[in-house]
N, C-alpha and C positions, 0 to 999 in steps of 0.2 A: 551501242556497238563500239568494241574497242578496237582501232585499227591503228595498224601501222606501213608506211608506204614504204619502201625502202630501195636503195640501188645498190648493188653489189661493183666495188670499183674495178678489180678485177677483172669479171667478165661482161660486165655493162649492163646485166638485165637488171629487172626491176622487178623486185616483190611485192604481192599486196597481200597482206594477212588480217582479215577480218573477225576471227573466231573471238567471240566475247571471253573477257575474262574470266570469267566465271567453270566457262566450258574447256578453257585452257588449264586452271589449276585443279580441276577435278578428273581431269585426264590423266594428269602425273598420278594421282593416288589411283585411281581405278587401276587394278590389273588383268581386265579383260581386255581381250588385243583385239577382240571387234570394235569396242568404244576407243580403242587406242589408237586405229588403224581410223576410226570415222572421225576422230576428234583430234588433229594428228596437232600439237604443239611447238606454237608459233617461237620459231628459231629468235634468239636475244639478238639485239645489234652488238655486231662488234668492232673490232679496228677497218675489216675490210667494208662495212655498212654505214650510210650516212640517211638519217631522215631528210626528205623531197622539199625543197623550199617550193611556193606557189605556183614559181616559174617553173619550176619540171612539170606541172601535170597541167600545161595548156594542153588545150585541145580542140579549141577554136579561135577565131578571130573575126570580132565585132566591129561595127564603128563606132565611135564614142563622139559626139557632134559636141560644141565648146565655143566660149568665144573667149575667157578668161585662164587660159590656163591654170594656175593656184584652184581654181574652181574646179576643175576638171580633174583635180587628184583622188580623189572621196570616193567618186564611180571606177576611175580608174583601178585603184586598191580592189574594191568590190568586187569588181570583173577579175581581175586578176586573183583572186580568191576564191572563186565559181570556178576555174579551169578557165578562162576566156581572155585572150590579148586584146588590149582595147588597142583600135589604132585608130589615135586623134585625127578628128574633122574638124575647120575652123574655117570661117570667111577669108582668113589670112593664109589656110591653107588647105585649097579645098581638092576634091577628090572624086571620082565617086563609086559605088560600091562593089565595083568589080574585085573578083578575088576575097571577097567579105564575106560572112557567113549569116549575117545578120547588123542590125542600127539599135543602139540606146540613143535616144535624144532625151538629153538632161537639161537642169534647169537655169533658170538664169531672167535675163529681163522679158518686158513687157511683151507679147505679140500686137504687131501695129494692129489696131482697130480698125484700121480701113481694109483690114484684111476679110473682114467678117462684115461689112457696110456698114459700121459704127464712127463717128466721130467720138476723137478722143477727150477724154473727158478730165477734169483737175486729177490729178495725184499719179496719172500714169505716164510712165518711163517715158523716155524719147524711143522712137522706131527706130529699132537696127535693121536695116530693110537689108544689109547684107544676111545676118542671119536667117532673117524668116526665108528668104529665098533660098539660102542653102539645104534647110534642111526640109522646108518645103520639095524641092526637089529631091531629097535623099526618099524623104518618106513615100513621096509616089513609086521613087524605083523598089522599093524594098517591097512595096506592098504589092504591087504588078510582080514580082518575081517572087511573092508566097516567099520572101523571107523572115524571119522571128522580128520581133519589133517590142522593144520595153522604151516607154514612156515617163519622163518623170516630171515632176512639176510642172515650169513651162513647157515641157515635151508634151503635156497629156491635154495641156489647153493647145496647142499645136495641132496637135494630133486631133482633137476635136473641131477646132477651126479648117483645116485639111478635109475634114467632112461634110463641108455647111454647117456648122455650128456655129454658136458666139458665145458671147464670154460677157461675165460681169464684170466692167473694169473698177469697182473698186464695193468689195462689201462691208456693208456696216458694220457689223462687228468683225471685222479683222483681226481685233487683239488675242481673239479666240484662236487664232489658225498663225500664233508668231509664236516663234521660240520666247520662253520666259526667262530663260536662264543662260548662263556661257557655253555651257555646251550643247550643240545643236541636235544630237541624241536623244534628250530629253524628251518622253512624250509628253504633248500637252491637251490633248482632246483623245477621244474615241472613235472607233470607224466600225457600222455594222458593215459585214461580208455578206452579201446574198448567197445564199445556198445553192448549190449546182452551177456555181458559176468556176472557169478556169482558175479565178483568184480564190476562191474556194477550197480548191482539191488543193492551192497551195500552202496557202495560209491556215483553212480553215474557217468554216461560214458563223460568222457572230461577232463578238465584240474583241476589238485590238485597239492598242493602246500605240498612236503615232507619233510621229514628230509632226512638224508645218513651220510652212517658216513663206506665205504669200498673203497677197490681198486682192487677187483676184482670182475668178473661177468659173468653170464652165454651167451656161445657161442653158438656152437651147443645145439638144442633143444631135450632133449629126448622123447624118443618113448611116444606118446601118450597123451602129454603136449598141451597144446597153451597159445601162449604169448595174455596175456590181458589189458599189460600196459607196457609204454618204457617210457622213459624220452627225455625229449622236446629238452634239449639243444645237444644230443649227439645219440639218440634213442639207449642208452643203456635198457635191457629188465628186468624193474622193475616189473614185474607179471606173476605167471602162473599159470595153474588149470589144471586140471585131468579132464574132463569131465563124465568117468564112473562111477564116487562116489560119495557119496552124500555130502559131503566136503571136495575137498584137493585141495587147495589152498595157494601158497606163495607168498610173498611179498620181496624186497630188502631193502624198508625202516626199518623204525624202527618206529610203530605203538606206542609201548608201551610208548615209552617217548612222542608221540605227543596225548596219549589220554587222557593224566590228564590235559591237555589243551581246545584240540578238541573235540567238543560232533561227528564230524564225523567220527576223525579215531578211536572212543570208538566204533560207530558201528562196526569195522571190531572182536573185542572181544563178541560183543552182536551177533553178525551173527553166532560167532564159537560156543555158548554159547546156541545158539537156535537149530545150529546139532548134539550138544550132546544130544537134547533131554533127 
């Protein structure tokens, strides 16, 4: 589909012309004025038109949870690419979701172990016990108030933990599930999609090629979850969904770095971006 978004400065509205190329230059030669009249020829930009930078076509506002800012730019892009204003959550500046349309909790360090009754074990992080608390608490509000909910990495072991889950704090083969390269885009394993699943209709049910970039990962499933994607080489459980809401959904990989690439994992932000309604 060829589109163009456009704003007229003049009088301030805004066009959207979606009529495929195709259907545009065979409407110039056709000289039937029904096909002319239904196929009607999308006006050229001129001095008085400018194309929509990202920030013109928000249309909602999310929270975006963080504790590293520099970190927090990759999602934020993302969202802002979707139609979606992220507006940053931190333990240094916390908030909570009033006035929000919806929570991304993205990735980042370890979730403390004693969260889930585990004693922590060699190789895992030190406990940011301000973060799990924060968005610990975001995610109860969001999910009592049926608002859309994307999970990312540590968000989706969160998001798990959050339900009586727990978590394997450190797997064996890890090397499988780390970026191999400089750029974190790069896929490095595969992930089956289960069929009929929300991540399904978006993605696609079968085989995708991801990024990863952890070394831990969700064990036991909590209450009320289903796994809707695992990885091929190891059937670690790269996906899960809430079935009772109208979006909560997390992921293992890391979408955000593979959607300034991928027009497909851009859908998983355009999906989030469509339940904020």
């Amino acid at each position: 589909m060829f589109q163009h978004i456009k704003r007229n400065f003049r009088s301030g509205s805004v066009t959207c012309c979606t009529a495929p190329l195709y259907v545009r230059l065979h409407a110039r030669q056709n000289p039937n004025p029904d096909y002319r009249r239904n196929h009607r020829r999308v006006p050229s930009p001129s001095a008085d038109t400018a194309i929509l930078s990202p920030m013109d076509l928000i249309t909602a506002r999310a929270a975006l949870t963080f504790r590293d800012p520099h970190k927090a730019a990759p999602y934020a892009d993302a969202m802002r690419q979707a139609g979606i204003e992220p507006v940053l959550i931190s333990p240094q500046d916390p908030r909570p979701l009033a006035g929000l349309q919806g929570l991304l909790l993205s990735g980042g360090t370890d979730v403390d172990p004693t969260r889930y009754g585990a004693a922590p074990l060699g190789g895992s992080d030190a406990p940011d016990d301000g973060r799990d608390k924060l968005e610990t608490r975001l995610l109860a509000e969001a999910l009592d108030a049926d608002l859309p909910v994307l999970a990312i990495c540590r968000g989706m072991q969160l998001f798990n933990v959050h339900h009586g889950g727990t978590l394997v704090q450190h797997l064996e083969n890890s090397a499988v599930h780390r970026v191999r390269e400089g750029d974190p885009a790069q896929p490095v394993h595969d992930v089956r999609i289960e069929p009929g699943s929300r991540l399904a209709k978006i993605l696609g049910a079968g085989l995708h090629a991801v990024n990863s970039r952890h070394h831990q990962a969700v064990d036991r499933i909590g209450a009320g979850l289903v796994v809707t994607a695992r990885s091929t080489p190891d059937g670690v459980i790269e996906a899960l969904e809430r079935g009772d809401r109208r979006f909560a959904l997390a992921v293992q990989w890391h979408p955000e770095d593979q959607a300034r690439l991928d027009p497909l994992q851009k859908k998983l932000f355009e999906a989030f971006a469509e339940a904020l309604g």
